[in-house]
C-alpha positions as CSV (number, residue, x, y, z in Angstrom):
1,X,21.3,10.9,1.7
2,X,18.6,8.3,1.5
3,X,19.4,4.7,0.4
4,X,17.4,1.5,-0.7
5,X,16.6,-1.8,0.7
6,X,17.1,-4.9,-1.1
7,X,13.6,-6.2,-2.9
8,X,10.4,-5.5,-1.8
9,X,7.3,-5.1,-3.4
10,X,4.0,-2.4,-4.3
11,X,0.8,-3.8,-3.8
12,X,-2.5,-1.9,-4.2
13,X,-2.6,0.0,-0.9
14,X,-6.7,0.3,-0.5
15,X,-5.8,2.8,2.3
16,X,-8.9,5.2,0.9
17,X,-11.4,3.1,2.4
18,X,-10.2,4.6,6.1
19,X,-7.4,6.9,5.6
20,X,-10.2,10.1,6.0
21,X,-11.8,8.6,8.5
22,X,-10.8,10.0,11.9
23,X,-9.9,7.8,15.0
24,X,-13.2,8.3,17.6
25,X,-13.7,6.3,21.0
26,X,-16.0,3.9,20.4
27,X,-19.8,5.2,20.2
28,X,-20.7,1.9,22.6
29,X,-18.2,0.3,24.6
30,X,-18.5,-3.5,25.0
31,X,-19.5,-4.5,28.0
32,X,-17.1,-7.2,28.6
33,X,-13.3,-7.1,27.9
34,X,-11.0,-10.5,27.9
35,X,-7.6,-9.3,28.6
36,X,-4.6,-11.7,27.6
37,X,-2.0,-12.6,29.9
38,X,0.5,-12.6,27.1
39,X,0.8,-9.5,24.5
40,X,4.7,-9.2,24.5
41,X,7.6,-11.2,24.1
42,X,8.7,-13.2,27.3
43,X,6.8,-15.6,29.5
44,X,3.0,-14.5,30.5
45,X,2.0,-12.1,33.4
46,X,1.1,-13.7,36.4
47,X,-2.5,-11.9,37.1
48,X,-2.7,-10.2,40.4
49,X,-6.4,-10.2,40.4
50,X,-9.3,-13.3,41.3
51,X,-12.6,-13.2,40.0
52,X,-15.0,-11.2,42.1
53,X,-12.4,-8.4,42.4
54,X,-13.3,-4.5,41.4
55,X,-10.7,-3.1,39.2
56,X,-10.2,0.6,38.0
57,X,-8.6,1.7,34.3
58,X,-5.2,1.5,35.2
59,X,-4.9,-1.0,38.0
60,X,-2.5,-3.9,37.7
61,X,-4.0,-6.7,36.7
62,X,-0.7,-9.0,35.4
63,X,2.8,-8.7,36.8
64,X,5.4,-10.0,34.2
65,X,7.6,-13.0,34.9
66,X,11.1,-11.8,33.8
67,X,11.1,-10.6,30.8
68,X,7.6,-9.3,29.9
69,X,5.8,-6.2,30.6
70,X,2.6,-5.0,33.5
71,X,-0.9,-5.2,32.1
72,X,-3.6,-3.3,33.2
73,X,-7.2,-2.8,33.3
74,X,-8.5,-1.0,30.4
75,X,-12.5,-0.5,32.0
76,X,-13.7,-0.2,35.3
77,X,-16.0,-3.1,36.8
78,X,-15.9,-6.3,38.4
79,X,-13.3,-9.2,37.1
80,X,-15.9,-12.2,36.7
81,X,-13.4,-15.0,35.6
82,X,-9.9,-15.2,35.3
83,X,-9.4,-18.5,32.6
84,X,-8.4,-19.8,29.2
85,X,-9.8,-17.8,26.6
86,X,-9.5,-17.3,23.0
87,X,-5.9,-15.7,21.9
88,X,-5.1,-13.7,18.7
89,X,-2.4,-15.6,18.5
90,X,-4.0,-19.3,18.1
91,X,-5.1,-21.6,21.0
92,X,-6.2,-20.3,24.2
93,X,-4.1,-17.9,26.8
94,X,-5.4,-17.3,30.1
95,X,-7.1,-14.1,30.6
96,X,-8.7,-11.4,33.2
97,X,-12.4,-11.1,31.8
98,X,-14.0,-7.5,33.4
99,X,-17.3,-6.5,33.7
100,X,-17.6,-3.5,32.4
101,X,-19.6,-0.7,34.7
102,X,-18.9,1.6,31.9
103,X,-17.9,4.4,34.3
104,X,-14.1,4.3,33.5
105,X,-13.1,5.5,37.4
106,X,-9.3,5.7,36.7
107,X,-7.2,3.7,39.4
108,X,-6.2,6.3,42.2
109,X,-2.5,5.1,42.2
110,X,-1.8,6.1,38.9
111,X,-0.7,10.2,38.4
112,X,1.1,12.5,36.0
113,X,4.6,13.0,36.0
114,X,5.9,16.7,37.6
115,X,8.3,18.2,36.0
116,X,8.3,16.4,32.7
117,X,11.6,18.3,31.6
118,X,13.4,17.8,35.0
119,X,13.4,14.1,34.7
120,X,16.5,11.8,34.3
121,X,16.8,9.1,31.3
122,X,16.4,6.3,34.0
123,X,13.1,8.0,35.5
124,X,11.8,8.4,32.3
125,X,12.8,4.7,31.5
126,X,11.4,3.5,34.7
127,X,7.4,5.4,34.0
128,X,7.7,3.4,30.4
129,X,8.0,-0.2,32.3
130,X,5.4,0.9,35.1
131,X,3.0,1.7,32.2
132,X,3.2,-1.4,30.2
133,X,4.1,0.2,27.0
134,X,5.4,-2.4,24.5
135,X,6.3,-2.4,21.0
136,X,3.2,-1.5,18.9
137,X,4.3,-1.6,15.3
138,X,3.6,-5.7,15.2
139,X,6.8,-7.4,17.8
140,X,5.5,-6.2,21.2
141,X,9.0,-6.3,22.9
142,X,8.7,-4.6,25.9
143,X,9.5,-1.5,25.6
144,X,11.9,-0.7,28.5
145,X,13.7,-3.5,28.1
146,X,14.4,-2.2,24.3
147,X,15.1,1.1,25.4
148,X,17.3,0.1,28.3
149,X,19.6,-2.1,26.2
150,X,20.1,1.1,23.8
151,X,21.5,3.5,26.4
152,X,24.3,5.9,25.0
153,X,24.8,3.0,22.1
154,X,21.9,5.0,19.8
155,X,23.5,7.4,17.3
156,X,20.1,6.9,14.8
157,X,17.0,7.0,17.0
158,X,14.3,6.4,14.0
159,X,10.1,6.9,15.0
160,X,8.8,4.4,12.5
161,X,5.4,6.3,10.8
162,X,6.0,4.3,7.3
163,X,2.7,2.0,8.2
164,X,3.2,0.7,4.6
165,X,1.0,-2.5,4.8
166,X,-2.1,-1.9,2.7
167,X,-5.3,-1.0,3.9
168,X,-3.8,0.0,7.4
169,X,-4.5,3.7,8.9
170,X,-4.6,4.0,12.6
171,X,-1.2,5.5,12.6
172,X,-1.6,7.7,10.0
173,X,-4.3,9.3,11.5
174,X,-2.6,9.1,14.5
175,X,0.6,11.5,13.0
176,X,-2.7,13.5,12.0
177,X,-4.9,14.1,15.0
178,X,-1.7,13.6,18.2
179,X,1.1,14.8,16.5
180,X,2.2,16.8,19.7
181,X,2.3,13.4,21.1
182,X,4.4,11.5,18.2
183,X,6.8,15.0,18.8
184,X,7.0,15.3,22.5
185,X,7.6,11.4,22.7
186,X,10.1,11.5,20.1
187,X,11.8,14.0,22.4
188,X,11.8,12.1,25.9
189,X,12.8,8.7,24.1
190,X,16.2,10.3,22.7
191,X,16.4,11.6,26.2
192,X,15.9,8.4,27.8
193,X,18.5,6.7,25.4
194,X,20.9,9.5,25.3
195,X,20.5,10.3,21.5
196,X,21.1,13.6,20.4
197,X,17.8,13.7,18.5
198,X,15.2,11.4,16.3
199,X,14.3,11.1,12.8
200,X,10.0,10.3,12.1
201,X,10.3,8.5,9.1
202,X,6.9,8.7,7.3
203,X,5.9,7.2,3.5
204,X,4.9,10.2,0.8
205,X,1.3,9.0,0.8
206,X,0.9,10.6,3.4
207,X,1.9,14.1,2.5
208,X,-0.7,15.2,5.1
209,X,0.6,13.7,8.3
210,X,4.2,15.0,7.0
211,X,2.7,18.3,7.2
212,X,1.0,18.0,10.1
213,X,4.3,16.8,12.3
214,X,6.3,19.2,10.5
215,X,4.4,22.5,11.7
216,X,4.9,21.0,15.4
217,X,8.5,20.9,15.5
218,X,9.4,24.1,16.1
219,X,13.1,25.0,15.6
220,X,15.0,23.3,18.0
221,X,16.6,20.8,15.2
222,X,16.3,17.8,17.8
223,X,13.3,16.3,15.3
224,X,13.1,16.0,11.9
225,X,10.7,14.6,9.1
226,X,12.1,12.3,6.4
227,X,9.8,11.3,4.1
228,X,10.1,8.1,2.4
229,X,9.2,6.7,-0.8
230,X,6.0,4.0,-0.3
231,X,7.3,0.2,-1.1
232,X,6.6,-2.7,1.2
233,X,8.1,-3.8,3.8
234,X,9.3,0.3,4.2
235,X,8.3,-0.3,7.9
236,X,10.2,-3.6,9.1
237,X,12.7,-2.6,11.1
238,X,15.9,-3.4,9.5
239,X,14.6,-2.3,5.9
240,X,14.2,0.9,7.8
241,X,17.6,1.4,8.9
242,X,19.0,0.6,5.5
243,X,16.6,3.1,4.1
244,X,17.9,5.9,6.2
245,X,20.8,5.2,7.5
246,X,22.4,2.9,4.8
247,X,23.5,0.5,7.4
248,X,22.6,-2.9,7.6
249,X,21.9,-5.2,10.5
250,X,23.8,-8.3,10.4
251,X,22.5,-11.8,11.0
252,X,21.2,-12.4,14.3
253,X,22.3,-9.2,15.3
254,X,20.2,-6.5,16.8
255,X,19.5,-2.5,15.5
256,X,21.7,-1.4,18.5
257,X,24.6,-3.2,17.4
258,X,24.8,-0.7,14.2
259,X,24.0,2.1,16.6
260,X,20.4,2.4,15.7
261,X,17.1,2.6,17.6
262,X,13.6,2.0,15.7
263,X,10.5,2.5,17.8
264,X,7.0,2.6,16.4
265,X,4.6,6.1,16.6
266,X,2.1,4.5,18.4
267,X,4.7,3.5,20.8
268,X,6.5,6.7,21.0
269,X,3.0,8.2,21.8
270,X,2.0,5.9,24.7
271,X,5.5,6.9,26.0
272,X,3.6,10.7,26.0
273,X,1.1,9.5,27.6
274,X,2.7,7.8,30.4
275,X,4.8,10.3,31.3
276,X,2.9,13.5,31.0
277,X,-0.3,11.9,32.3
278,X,0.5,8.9,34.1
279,X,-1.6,6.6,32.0
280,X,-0.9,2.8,31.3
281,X,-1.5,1.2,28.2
282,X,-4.8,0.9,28.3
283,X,-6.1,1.5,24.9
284,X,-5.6,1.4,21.3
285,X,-6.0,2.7,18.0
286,X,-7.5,0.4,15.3
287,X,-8.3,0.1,11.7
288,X,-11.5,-1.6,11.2
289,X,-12.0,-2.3,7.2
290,X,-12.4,-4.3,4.4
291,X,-14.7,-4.5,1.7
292,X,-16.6,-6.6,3.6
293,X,-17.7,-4.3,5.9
294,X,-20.9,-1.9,5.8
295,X,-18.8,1.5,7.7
296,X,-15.5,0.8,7.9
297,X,-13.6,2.6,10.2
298,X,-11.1,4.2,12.4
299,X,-11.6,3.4,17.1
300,X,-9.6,4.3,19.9
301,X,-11.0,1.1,21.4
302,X,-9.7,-0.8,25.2
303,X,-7.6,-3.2,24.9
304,X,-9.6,-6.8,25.2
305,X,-12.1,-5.6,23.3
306,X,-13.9,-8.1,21.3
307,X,-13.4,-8.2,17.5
308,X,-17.3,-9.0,16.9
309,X,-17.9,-5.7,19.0
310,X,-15.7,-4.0,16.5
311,X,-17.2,-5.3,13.1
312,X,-20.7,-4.7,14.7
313,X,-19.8,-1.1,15.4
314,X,-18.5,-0.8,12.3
315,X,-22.0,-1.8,10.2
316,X,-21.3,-5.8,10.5
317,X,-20.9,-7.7,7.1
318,X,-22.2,-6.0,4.1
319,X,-21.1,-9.6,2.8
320,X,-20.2,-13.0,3.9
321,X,-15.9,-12.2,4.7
322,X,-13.5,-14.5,2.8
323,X,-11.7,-14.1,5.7
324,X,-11.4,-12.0,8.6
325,X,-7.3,-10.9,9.9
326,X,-6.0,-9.3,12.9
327,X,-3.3,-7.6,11.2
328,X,-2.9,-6.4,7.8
329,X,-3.4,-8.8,4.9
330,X,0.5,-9.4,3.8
331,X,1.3,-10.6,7.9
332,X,-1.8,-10.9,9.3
333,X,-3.2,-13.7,11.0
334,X,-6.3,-15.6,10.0
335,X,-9.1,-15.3,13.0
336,X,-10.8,-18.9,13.6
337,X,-12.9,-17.2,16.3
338,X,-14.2,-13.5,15.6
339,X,-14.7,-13.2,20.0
340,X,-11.1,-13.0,20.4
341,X,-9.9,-9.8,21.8
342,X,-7.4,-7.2,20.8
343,X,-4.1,-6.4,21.9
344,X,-1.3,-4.0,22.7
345,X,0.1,-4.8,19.4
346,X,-3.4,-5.3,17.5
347,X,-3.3,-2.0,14.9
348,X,-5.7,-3.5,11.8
349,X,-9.0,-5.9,11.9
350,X,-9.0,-6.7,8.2
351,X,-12.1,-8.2,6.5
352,X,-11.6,-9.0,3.5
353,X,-14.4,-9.7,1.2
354,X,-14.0,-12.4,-1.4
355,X,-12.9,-11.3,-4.4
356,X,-10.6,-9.1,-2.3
357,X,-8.9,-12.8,-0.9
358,X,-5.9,-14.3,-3.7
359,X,-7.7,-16.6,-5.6
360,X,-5.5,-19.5,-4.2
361,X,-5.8,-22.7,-7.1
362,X,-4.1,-25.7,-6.1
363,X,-0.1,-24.9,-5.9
364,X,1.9,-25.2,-8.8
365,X,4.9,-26.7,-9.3
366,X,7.7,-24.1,-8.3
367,X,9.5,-23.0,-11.9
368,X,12.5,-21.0,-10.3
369,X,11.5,-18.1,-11.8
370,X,13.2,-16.1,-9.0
371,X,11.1,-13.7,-8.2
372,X,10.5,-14.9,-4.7
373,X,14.7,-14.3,-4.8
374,X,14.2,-10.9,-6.4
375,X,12.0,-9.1,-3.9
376,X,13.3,-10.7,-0.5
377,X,14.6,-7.4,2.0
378,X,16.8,-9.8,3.2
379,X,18.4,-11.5,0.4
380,X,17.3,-14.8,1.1
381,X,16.7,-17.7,-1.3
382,X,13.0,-18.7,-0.5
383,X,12.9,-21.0,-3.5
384,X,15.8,-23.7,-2.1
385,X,14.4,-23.0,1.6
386,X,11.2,-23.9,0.5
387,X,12.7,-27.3,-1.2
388,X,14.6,-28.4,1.7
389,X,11.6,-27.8,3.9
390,X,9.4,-29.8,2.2
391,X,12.0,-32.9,2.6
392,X,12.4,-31.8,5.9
393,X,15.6,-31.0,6.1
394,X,15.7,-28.6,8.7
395,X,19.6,-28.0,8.8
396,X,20.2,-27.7,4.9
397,X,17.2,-25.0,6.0
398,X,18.7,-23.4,8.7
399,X,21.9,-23.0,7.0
400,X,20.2,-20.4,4.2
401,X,19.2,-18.5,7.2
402,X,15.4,-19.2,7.5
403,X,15.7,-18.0,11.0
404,X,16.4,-14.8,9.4
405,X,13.0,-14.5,7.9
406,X,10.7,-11.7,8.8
407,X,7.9,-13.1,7.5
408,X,6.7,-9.7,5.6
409,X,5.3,-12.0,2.6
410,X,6.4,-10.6,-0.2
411,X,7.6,-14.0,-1.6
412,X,3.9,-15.6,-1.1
413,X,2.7,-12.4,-2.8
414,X,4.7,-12.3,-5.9
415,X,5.2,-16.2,-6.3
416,X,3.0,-17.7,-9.6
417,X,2.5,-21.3,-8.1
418,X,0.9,-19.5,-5.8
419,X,3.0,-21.1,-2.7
420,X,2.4,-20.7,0.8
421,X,5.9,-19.8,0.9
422,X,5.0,-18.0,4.3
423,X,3.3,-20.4,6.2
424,X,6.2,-23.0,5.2
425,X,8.6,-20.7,6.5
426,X,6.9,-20.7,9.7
427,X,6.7,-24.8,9.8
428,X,10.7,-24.6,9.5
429,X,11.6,-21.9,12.2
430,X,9.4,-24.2,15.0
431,X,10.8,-27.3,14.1
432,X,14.2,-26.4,13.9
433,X,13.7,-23.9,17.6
434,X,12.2,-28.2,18.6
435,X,14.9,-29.9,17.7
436,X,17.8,-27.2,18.9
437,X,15.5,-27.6,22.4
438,X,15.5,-31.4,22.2
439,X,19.2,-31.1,21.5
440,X,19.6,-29.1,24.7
441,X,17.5,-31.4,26.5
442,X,19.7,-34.0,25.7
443,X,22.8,-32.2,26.6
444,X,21.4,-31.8,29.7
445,X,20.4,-35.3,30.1
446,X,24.5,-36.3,29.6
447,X,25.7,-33.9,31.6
448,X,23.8,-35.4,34.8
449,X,25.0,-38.7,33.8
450,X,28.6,-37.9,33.6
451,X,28.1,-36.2,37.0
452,X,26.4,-39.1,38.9
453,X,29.6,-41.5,36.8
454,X,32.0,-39.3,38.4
455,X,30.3,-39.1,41.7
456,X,30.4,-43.4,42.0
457,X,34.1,-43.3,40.7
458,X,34.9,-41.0,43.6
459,X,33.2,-43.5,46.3
């Protein structure tokens, strides 16, 4: 039996611009790539490579520092700088910058896995962290790491195909042209966790790629299709879970602690690919579109590819952009710099022409109307967090559970005043992680004091 989730919202999905549109390598690749030390949770890699070096597609370039996952060369050539660059995510990360050679001579190390069906949940576990796969619905947690922590605890392993964010269709046409992929990964990620089987959640409009998944089954009953009805955020993890599963995640708890799993189909497709072909994650498929554009599009593009390179393939500006995203346009981010490259995670360059861009007037005063409260997934109270942020009162804030917030937007896009309601969410949730690190800080700073008291008193 299917259930809801609390609030949401339908906005006008303009997925007809790419969702016919089949994913093709790029026609020309670029010939540089800037690849960011830094596309998962946990501290950067640590690259492994100097400038000068010849890498293959493949090779190691970044070895993670705890938690974290490998990178690896996505084109063949020579690295020619390995510095600060431009970062998807604001400011500058440091970077491996290759030359491409464009011959794409895979590294030698790298190999297929014999005997995909003999192999243990721990080997399988162990090819996902040598390839670098992380989460590519939006997070990028490494993947292993996830899976690892799920081990005989998943009753509910759920392949997330909802993509429900408007405009966005790389996965779609993903569950279209590689379902074998989405299946056979399906199957080797329950094995790896010990599930029994896996549920591919997709949203009905895509009756196509339902299809599509559905005639590669077969009969074992391990996978099923559950189609979903489309409403954003249909995709965010624990909306998900409630969907299907009617169980809900508790605060600051995690999907494994109701038993559930929730991994992307992207990600259960590099999971494939690394096992039944050895292949790190190396590439990606991306949505390129937007009114703004001439052709817009559907790549299979290397990771660190520019975005520039991307919009010129894809016809460059029919128009001058209101604004160009990496990401879809209800959690995107804002590009100040179109030469930054894409990542693991990247699935969407958005450019959005502008008429396309919410005509933001000046903000309005907030009139508690409520529907901010009203469409929340996680039953929050965005008007009073959004009062007691703006006075800066950052535990009155905490305390209605901002950390809680998964920033989908659906209270910025339904709010009247037209309030960044977003963006002031995000203020909140760093000043309140500074102050609980200056707190700790201090701690720290007492506890030293009391030990060098202690150590006097004792002489």
């Amino acid at each position: 039996m299917l259930h809801q989730f609390f609030g949401g919202v339908r906005p006008v999905e303009h997925k007809d611009l790419t969702e016919h549109r089949a994913a093709v390598p790029l026609p020309e690749a670029p010939a540089q790539v800037v690849i960011p030390m830094s596309m998962h949770i946990g501290s950067p890699c640590t690259p492994t490579v100097a400038e000068g070096d010849e890498v293959k597609v493949g090779q190691l370039i970044g070895r993670p520092n705890g938690l974290g996952a490998p990178i690896h060369a996505s084109v063949s050539g020579k690295v020619s700088a390995v510095e600060p660059r431009p970062y998807g995510g604001g400011g500058r990360m440091l970077s491996v910058v290759i030359d491409n050679d464009f011959q794409d001579a895979p590294c030698p190390e790298r190999r297929r896995q014999n005997g995909v069906g003999d192999l243990t949940g721990a080997e399988i576990l162990s090819v996902i962290k040598d390839a670098g796969i992380t989460g590519m619905g939006g997070a990028g947690f490494p993947s292993h790491e996830k899976l690892s922590g799920a081990v005989g605890k998943v009753d509910a392993l759920i392949i997330n195909g909802a993509e429900c964010e408007p405009y966005i269709t790389s996965d779609h046409r993903l569950m279209l042209e590689w379902g074998e992929a989405v299946i056979g990964g399906a199957r080797l990620l329950a094995k790896a966790v010990g599930a029994k089987g896996a549920v591919i959640a997709v949203e009905t409009n895509k009756p196509d790629a339902i299809e599509n998944l559905r005639s590669k089954i077969g009969s074992d009953g391990e996978i099923r299709i559950q189609p979903l009805r489309a409403r954003y955020p249909q995709g965010a993890e624990k909306q998900l879970i409630q969907a299907l599963t009617g169980r809900q995640v508790p605060s600051g708890k995690l999907p494994v602690d109701v038993n559930c799993l929730v991994c992307n189909v992207a990600t259960t497709a590099a999971v494939w690919e690394a096992v039944t072909e050895g292949k790190a994650l190396t590439r990606r498929r991306v949505t390129v579109t937007g009114e703004a554009l001439a052709q817009p599009m559907n790549v299979i593009a290397p990771i660190g590819t520019p975005v520039s390179w991307l919009i010129k393939l894809a016809g460059g500006f029919q128009q001058e952009p209101g604004r160009v995203l990496l990401g879809g346009p209800m959690m995107g981010i804002s590009l100040y710099d179109l030469d930054v490259p894409i990542m693991k995670s990247t699935n969407c360059v958005l450019c959005l022409a502008p008429d396309e861009v919410a005509k933001h007037d000046p903000a309005q005063a907030c009139i508690r109307c409520g529907k901010c409260v009203e469409v929340c997934p996680i039953k929050l109270t965005p008007l009073f967090m959004r009062m007691n942020a703006d006075k800066r009162r950052w535990s009155e804030v905490e305390a209605l559970h901002v950390m809680d917030c998964i920033e989908c937007g659906c209270c910025s896009y339904i709010c009247p005043a037209r309030l960044p309601l977003v963006q002031i969410f995000r203020a909140a949730k760093a000043a309140i992680r500074e102050r609980a690190a200056k707190a700790r800080e201090t701690s720290l700073q007492a506890e030293v004091v009391e030990e060098k008291v202690g150590e006097e008193e004792t002489q």
